[in-house]
N, C-alpha and C positions, 0 to 999 in steps of 0.2 A: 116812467117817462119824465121828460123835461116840461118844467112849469115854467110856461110864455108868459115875460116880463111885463108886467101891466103897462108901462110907456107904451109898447110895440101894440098892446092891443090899441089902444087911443088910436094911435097915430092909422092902425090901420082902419078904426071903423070912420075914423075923419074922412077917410079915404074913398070907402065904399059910399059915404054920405054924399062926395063930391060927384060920383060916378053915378048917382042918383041908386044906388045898389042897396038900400038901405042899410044897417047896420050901427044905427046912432045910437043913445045913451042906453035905448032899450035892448039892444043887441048884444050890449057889452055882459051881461048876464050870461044870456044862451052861448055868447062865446066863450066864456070862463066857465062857465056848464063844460062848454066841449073842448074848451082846454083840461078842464077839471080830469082827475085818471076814475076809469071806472074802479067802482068798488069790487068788480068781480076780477077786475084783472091782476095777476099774481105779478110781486114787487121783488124783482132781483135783487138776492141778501147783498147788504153792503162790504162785504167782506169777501166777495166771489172776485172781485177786480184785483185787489193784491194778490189773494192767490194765485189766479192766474196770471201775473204780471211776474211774481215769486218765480214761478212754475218753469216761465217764458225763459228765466236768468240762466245762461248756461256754467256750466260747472265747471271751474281753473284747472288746467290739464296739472297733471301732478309734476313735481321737479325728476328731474332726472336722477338717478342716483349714483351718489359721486363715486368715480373709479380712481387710485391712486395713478400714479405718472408713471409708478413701474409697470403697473398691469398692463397699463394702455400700451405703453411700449411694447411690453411681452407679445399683446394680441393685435397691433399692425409689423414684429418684426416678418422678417420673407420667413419662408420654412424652408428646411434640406429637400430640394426638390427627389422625387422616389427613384430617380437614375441613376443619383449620386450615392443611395443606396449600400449597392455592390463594392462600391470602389473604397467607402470608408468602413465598408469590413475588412476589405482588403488590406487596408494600410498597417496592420499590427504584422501581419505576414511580409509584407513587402522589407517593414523596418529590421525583421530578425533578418532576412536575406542581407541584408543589403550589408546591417553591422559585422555578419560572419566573411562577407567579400571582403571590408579590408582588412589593409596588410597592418599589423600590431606597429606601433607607435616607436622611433628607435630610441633606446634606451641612448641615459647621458651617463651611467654611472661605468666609472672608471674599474673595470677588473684587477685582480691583488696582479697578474702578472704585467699588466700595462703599467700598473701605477707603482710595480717595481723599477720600472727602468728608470724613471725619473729620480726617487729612492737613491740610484745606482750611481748617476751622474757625477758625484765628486770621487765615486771610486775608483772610476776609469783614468784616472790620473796617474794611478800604479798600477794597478791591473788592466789597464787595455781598456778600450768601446769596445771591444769584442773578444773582453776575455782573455787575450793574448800574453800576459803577461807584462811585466818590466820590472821595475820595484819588487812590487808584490807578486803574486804566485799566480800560475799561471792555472784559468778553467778550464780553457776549452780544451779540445781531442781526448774529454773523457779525466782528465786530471782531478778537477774539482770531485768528481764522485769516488774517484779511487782515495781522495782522503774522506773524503763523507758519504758512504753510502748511503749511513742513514741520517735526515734531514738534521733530526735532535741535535747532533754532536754539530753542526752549522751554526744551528742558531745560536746555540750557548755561545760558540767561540766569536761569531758576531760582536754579540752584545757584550762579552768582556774584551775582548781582544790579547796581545802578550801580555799587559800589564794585569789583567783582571785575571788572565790564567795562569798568574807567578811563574812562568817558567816551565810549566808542567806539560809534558805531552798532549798533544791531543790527537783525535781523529782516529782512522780504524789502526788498530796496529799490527796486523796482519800488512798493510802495505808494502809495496815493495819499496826498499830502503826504511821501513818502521815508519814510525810517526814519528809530526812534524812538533817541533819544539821553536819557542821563539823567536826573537826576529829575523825576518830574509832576508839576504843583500846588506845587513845591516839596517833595515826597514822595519820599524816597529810597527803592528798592527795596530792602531789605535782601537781606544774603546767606541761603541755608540751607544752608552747606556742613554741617550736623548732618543733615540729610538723609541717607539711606542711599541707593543708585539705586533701589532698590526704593520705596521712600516717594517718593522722586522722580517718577518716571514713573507711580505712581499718583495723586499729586496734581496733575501735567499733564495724564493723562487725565480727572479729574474737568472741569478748567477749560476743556478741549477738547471732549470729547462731552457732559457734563451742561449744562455752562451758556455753552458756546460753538456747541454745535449740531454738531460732526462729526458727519458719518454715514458709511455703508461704511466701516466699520475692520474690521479682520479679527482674530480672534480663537482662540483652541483651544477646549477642550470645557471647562476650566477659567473660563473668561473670559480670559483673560492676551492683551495685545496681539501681535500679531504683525505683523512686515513683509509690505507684500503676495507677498512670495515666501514667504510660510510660514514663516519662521524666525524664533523669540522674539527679542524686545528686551531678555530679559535668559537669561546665561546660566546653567548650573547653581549656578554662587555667586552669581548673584543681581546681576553686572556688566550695566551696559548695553553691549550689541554693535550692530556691524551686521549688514546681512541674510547676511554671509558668516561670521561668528563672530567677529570681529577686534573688540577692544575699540575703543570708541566716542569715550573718552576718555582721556587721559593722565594724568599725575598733579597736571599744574597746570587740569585742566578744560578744553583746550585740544583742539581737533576734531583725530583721527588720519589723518583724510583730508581732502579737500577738501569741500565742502558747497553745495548749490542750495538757497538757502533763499526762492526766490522760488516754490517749484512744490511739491507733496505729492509725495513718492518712490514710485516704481512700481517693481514686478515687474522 
């Protein structure tokens, strides 16, 4: 208990003395008597008030734990609603449909027989736009293959011309009136050794199937000439070969094998 301040008693037995209540000097004892705590009565440890005051403190809620900016993002983006499901199974199927509907892309690469005729253009000067004749020798209604049936004897005489072929026969010589010799009309065949073989046997085939009428030539999915055994007339560097791969010609233009030039080459 609380021990009453000795002023306060004064003042209050001044008090009861005025109110004739007695409580004067002699009072002031039995008051401090009965302010005094009894000896029986048990004193609350001085220690029980912080504890409990301790006790009263409530405890700092803990921090949140920190989540990175990607995760957070991850865990408010929307999700693929379950509808949509279906539809994005579907689209792997949808895409193979769709790429087998269209139509293939069209090709820009020039074929040996298109990109003979250009080839041809200063030829047509003596021999005709169509083959026909002047100067030079006439292709079309079948002429041109009666001197070359077969391609081989073409190409050579191409690329040498009278002067590279001294004078010497060429073509099939079973023809009628033989083979042809030297210049026509008095019209020298010039040479085109600036010809590449590629440009070569593009501008024979022009002169052969466009304006000389070959037919059944055999060819790849490209257009490119082929032997009738299937094997290109040129190889990967763009060399003329025969139908077995063996280069076609030497380096003075000169045939690497023997040659039937009265017949078209078979299979």
């Amino acid at each position: 208990m609380t021990e009453v301040p000795e002023h306060l008693l004064k003042r209050s037995q001044a008090r009861r003395a005025a109110l004739g209540l007695g409580g004067g000097d002699d009072s002031a004892p039995a008051a401090a008597d009965a302010a005094a705590p009894s000896s029986s009565t048990e004193v609350a440890p001085a220690s029980a008030a912080p504890v409990a005051a301790a006790a009263a403190i409530e405890r700092p809620a803990p921090e949140p734990e920190f989540v990175p900016a990607y995760v957070e993002a991850s865990l408010s983006r929307k999700r693929i609603p379950v509808w949509a499901m279906p539809v994005l199974a579907f689209l792997p199927v949808w895409a193979v449909v769709y790429a087998q509907s269209l139509s293939p892309a069209p090709t820009t690469e020039v074929t040996q027989l298109a990109a003979g005729a250009a080839v041809y253009s200063p030829c047509s000067a003596c021999h005709g736009a169509d083959g026909g004749g002047g100067t030079g020798r006439k292709f079309k209604d079948g002429e041109l293959l009666k001197t070359f049936p077969n391609i081989a004897g073409q190409l050579q005489y191409v690329h040498l011309g009278d002067v590279g072929m001294e004078n010497k026969p060429y073509g099939n010589p079973k023809r009628e009136g033989g083979q042809h010799v030297g210049p026509y009309n008095g019209a020298v065949m010039p040479t085109f050794k600036t010809l590449s073989d590629k440009e070569l046997l593009e501008v024979v085939r022009h002169e052969r199937e466009t304006l000389g009428g070959e037919k059944d030539v055999k060819v790849d999915a490209a257009g490119n000439r082929l032997w009738p055994n299937g094997k290109p007339m040129l190889n990967a560097a763009g060399k003329l070969v025969w139908d077995d791969g063996t280069p076609m010609f030497d380096d003075k233009y000169q045939f690497t094998k023997p040659v039937d030039q009265t017949t078209a080459p078979t299979a």
